[in-house]
N, C-alpha and C positions, 0 to 999 in steps of 0.2 A: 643903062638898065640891062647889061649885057644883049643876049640874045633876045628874049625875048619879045623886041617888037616885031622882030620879024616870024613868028610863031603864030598864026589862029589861032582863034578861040580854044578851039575843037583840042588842037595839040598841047596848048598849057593846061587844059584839062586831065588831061591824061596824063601827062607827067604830074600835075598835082597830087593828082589821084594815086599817083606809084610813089610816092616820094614820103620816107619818114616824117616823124612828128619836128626832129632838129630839124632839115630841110627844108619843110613848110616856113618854121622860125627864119631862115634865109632867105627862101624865097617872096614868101607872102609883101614882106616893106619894099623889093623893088618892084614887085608888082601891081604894089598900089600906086606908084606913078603913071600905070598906064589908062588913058583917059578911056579906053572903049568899053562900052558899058557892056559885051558880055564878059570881059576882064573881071571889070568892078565887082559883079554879080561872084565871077568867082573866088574874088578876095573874098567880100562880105560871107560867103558860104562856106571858105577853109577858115577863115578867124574864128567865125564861129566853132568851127570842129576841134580847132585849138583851143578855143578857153574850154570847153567839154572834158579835151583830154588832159587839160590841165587842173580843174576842177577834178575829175579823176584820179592822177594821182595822189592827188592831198589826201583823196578817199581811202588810198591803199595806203599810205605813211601813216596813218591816220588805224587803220587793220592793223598791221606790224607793229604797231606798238608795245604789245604785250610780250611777241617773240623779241623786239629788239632790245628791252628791259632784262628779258632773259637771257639773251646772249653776253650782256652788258655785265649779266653773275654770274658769267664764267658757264655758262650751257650751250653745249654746242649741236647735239643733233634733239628735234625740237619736234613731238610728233604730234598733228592734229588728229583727234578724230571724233567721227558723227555718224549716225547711223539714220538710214530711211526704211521706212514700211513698218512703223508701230499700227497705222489704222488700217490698211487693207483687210478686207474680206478671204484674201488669200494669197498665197505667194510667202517670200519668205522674208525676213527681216537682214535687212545688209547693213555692214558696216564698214568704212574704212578711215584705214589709219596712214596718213601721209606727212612724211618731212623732205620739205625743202632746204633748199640752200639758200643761207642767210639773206644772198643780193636777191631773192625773187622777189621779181615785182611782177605780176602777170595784171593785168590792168583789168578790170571787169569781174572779179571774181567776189561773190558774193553767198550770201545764203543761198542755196542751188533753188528755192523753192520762189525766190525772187527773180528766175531767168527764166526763159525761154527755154524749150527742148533744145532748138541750134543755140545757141548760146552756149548750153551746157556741155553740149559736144563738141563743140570747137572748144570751148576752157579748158574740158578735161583729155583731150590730148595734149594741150600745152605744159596742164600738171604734170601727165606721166611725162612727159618730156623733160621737163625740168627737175621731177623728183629725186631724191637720193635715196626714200626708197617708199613703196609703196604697199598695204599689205589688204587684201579683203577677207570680212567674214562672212560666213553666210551661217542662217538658222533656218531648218526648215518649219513647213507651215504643223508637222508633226511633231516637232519640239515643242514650239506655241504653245499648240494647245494643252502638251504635257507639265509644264512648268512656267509658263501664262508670260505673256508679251512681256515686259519688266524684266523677267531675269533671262529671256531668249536674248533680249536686246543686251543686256551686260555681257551675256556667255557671244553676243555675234562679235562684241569689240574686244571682249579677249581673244579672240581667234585673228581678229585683225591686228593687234597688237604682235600676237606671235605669230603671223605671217608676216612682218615684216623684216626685211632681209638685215639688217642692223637693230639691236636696240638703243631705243632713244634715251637721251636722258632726262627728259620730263613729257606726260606727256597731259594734253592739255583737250578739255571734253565739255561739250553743251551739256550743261546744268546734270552731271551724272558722276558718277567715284564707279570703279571695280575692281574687282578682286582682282591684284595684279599687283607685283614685287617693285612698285616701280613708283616714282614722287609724280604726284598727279593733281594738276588743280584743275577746278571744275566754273564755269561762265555760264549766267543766265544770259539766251539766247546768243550763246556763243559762236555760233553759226553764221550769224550777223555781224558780231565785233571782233573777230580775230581771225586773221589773216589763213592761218594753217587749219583749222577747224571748217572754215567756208570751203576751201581747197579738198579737203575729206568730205563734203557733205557734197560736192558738186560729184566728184570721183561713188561714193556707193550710190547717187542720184541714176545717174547715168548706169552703172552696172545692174541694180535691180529694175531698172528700168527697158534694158535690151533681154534680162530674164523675163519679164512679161510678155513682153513682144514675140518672145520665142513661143512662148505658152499660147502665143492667140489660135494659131493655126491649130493645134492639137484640142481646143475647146473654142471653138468659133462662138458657139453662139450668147456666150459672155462679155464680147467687148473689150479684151484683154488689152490689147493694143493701143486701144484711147483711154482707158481708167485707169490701165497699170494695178485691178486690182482693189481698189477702192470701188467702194457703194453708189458708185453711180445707178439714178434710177433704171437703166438698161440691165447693170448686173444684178440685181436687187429681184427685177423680175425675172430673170435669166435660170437666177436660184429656185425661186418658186416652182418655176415652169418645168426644167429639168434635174433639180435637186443638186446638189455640192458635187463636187469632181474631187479626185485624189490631193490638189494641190488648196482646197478650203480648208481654212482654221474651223473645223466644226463649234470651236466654242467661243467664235463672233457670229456666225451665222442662223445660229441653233433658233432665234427668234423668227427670221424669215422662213423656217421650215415649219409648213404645217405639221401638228402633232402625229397626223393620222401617216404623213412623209416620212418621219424620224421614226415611229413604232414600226410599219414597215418594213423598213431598211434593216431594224433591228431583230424582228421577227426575223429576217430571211434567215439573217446567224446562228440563231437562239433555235428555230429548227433542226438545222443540220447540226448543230452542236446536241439535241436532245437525239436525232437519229444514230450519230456517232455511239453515244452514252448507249442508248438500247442497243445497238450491235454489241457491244460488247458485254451484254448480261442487265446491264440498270432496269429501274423500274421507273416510269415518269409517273409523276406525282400529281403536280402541277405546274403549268405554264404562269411569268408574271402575276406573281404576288403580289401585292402593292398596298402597302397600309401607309398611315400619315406618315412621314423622314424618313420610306425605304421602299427600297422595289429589290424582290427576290427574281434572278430572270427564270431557273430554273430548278423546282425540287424536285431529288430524283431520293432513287432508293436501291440502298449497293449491300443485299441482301437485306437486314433487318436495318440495319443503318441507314437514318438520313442524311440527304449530302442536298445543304447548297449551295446552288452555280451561279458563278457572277461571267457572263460570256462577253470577251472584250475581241471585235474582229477590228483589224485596221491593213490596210490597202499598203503600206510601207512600214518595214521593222528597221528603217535604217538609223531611225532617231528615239528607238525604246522599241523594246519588246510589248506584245500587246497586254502582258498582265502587270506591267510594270504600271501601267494606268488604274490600276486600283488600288491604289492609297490607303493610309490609314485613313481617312476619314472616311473612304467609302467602305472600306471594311467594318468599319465601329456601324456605318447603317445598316450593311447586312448580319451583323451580329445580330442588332437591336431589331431588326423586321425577323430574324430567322426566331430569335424569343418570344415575340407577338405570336407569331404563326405556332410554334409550342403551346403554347399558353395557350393560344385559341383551339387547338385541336386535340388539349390533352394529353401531350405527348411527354414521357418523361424523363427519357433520355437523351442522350449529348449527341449531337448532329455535328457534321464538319463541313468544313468550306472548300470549296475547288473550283479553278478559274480555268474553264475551257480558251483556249488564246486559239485562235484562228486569224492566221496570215491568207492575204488571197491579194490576185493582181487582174487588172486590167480584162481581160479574158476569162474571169471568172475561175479562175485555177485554184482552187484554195491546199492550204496543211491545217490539219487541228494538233494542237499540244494541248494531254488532259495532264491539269497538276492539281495532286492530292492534295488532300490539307496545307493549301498556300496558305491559310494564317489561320490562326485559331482563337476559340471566345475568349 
């Protein structure tokens, strides 16, 4: 039984404990001839740890399957990717895209939402360790809300896709297609049954997740740190209490802001934007119109001519400009309220539209850009 009768407990411990999963397999048969029952005890407790990791495995051969069938048709670099933060309250939506090399077997690696925070951050240094290459997107919480969760999330894994340092030649996605020049098949709950797809969802888990965390300190009293972001009932009243911060998707949260919060916030703008306007010659008309399918924020009067203002302020331009937020569809309401409001006042002449855009940051700094006739009836 080699050495080891002459070893303690304490000591074949220990070396159990240091010693591979092949090792164990050597070790373990001659150590179950040793009659001392804290021995025994630690057979019975490594055998068990063996069939675990062997059960295990079959779980990963079992993932790989889909890469090894495509390997099998001649594809050789093989890109997973998945994306986190479709439900948060705020923050941004991450996605990444990871290819490994054919032999990975990293043992453990699952749908990210199935692990543990350690868990997830031990796997995903083993991924980037192991990766051939690795790439991340980000979309900010100001894209969101400009072109709505769905296609932030498509636009976050193109960006991951083309960050990464090679392209792949298939690349393989939880129940999702994108616009992208590339042969691409799509798994329901993918995430869970293939190997490179869980590998990416661990990897943008962990990245939007140490973004939050960063976030805590700078808005404490949100709970960033433990919700990451999500509605937890802490943040929910967090929002109530001291209204959205620069990094809220306003158009998930717009229901937890009382009405009297949101006009407010909106007033502050819609002021300085009408002060701006009379500095320079206007006439204010009136403040918030509002008839059934339209709100007017501003009619002013640019000598006999009517103008109205649609005022769009936002805290970051890095992800659209502020008047880019008025759409056709919200232009076709202020046409249709600016007609009402004609019609109701007798007026019989053609009025125009203009979008005061005011940028401002943190410290209250703002710029106003006044643009004329941004779209017309």
């Amino acid at each position: 039984m080699g050495d080891y009768a002459s070893m303690s407990v304490k000591e074949i411990d220990a070396l159990l404990s240091h010693s591979e999963s092949d090792d164990l397999s050597r070790i373990i048969p001659e150590l179950s001839l040793d009659e001392r029952s804290g021995v025994k005890k630690l057979v019975l407790k490594y055998n068990t740890k063996q069939q675990k990791i062997s059960i295990e495995k079959k779980r990963i051969e079992n993932l790989k399957r889909t890469e090894e069938q495509l390997y099998e048709d001649g594809y050789r670099l093989i890109a997973g990717t998945d994306e986190v933060g479709r439900g948060p309250l705020c923050g941004p939506v991450v996605s990444a895209a990871v290819i490994l090399p054919r032999e990975s077997r990293i043992l453990y690696i699952n749908d990210s939402k199935q692990l543990s925070q350690k868990k997830r951050e031990e796997l995903c240094e083993l991924i980037l360790s192991e990766a051939v290459g690795v790439g991340i997107g980000i979309v900010d919480n100001r894209r969101i809300d400009q072109i709505n969760i769905l296609n932030a999330t498509k636009e976050s894994m193109v960006l991951a896709l083309n960050n990464l340092s090679q392209k792949p030649d298939i690349l393989l996605l939880d129940a999702m297609t994108i616009a992208a020049d590339i042969k691409q098949r799509s798994f329901i709950k993918g995430d869970a049954s293939v190997y490179s797809i869980a590998a990416a969802s661990i990897v943008a888990k962990v990245t939007r997740d140490r973004m939050m965390e960063e976030y805590d300190p700078i808005y404490p009293q949100y709970g960033l740190k433990s919700n990451k972001g999500y509605g937890s009932s802490e943040h929910i009243q967090a929002i109530r209490e001291y209204g959205p911060t620069p990094i809220h998707r306003m158009s998930f949260i717009h229901s937890f802001l009382p009405r009297q919060t949101n006009r407010k916030i909106g007033q502050k703008w819609e002021d300085r934007a009408s002060e701006y306007l009379m500095g320079i010659g206007y006439e204010l008309v009136q403040k918030n119109y509002v008839r059934a399918g339209g709100e007017l924020d501003l009619i002013m009067k640019d000598g006999e001519e009517y103008v109205f203002c649609e005022v769009k302020a936002r805290s970051d331009a890095s992800f659209g400009a502020p008047e880019e937020f008025v759409d056709v569809k919200k232009q076709q309401r202020m046409i249709m309220t600016a007609q009402n409001y004609m019609a109701e006042k007798a007026i019989f002449q053609i009025g125009r539209f203009d979008v005061v855009a005011i940028e401002f940051d943190a410290n209250d700094t703002y710029k106003i850009r006044h643009l004329k006739n941004a779209f017309g009836a």
